[in-house]
Residue, then its C-alpha position, 0 to 999 in steps of 0.5 A: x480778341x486779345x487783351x490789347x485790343x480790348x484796352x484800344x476799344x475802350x480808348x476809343x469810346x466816345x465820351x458821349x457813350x461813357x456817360x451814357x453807360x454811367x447814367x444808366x448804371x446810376x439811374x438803374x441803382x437803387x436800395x434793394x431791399x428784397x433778395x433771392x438767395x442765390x449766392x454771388x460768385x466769390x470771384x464776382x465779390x472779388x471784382x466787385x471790391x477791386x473795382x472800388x479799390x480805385x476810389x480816391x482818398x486822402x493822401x491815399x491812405x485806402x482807410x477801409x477794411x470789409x469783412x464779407x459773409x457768405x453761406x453758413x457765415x452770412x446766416x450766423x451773423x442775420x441770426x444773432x443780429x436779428x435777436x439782438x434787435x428782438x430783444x431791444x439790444x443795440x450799442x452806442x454807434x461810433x459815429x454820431x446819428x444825425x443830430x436833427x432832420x430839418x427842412x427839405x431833408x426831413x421832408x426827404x426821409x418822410x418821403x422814403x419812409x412813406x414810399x416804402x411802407x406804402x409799397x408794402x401796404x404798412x398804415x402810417x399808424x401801424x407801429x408795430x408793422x413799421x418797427x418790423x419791418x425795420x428789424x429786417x435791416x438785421x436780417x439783411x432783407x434777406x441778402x446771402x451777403x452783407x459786408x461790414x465796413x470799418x475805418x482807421x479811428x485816428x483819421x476821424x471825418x477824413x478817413x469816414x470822408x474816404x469811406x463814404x467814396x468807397x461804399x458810393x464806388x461799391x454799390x456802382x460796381x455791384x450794380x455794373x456786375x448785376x448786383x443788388x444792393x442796400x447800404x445800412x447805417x442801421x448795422x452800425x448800431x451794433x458796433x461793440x458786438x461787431x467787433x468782437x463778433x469779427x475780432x476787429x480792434x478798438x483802434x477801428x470805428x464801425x462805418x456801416x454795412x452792405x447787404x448785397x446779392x440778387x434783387x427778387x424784382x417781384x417782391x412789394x418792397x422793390x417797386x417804389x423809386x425816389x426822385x432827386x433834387x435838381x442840379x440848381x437845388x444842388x449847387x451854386x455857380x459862381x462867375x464873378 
């Protein structure tokens, strides 16, 4: 089949069928944090990022740049970021931790909380288990790959804005390839050691990171899954 009757095949795809697809990519996603170490092809990676090239920003300014490890430069980095955290090292963030949790959207966070050390059989009381488990955000729960994200600093919350689209268009695109992923503010704490560690300027704000590989289905931490709210909850439809 060539090319153009690919793009005639596409064309021609029932609007039902497109959101199918798309609601199977989205139901499907979900925050992987358990990998096999079986690298992601570079060519994969490359689609992957191309694909979210296309999201939508303010005055089409693409405020983003990733810099992506692989082999020996992903075990490097999982090494000295996770003795950072053993050894209680972190920076100030560039951009401001949530003030508060309030409401439904503490209510949220406890419950992803509880899901996930009650899939791995942590007691609510076990500090010392659950603060493990969170140093495993350095270790990229053991991902082969972790993209490190960074935004233009003089775009401020429109540039983060752009951002927070791209990471979203990202983690669809990984998962149309059959790639896992985890979005991580946690690797934000280490902003000053990120830069340096990848030269990147100080006219550059950390954003977050992505570990991405292939999702070790058979692992505890990879069996719970989280509802959503409901359309009404989300939105409010004016008519008059």
């Amino acid at each position: 089949m060539t090319i153009a009757a690919d793009k005639t095949a596409f064309e021609k795809t029932p609007t039902e069928e497109r959101i199918r697809v798309l609601r199977e990519m989205l139901d499907e996603r979900r925050s992987v944090r358990a990998y096999k170490t079986d690298q992601v092809p570079e060519q994969t990676i490359r689609d992957i990022v191309g694909l979210a090239q296309r999201t939508a920003t303010w005055c089409n300014t693409q405020p983003w740049h990733l810099h992506i490890t692989s082999g020996a430069g992903t075990e490097r980095l999982r090494n000295a970021l996770y003795g950072r955290a053993e050894a209680g090292q972190s920076d100030e963030t560039d951009i401001a931790y949530p003030r508060e949790y309030r409401g439904v959207y503490q209510d949220r966070r406890r419950e992803s909380g509880f899901a996930l050390y009650g899939a791995l059989g942590i007691e609510r009381g076990d500090a010392d288990a659950r603060t493990k488990q969170m140093w495993e955000n350095h270790r990229f729960f053991g991902a082969p790959h972790v993209a490190i994200i960074d935004c233009e600093e003089a775009l401020g919350t429109y540039g983060v804005m752009d951002c927070g689209g791209f990471i979203a268009n990202f983690l669809l695109a990984a998962q149309a390839h059959g790639v896992a992923t985890i979005a991580q503010a946690a690797l934000a704490r280490h902003s000053v050691f990120l830069r340096e560690y990848f030269g990147i300027g100080d006219d550059r704000v950390i954003v977050c990171g992505i570990s991405f590989g292939y999702a070790d289905e058979g692992h505890a931490a990879n069996k719970f899954r989280l509802g959503r709210a409901d359309v009404d909850h989300a939105m409010t439809l004016v008519t008059e």
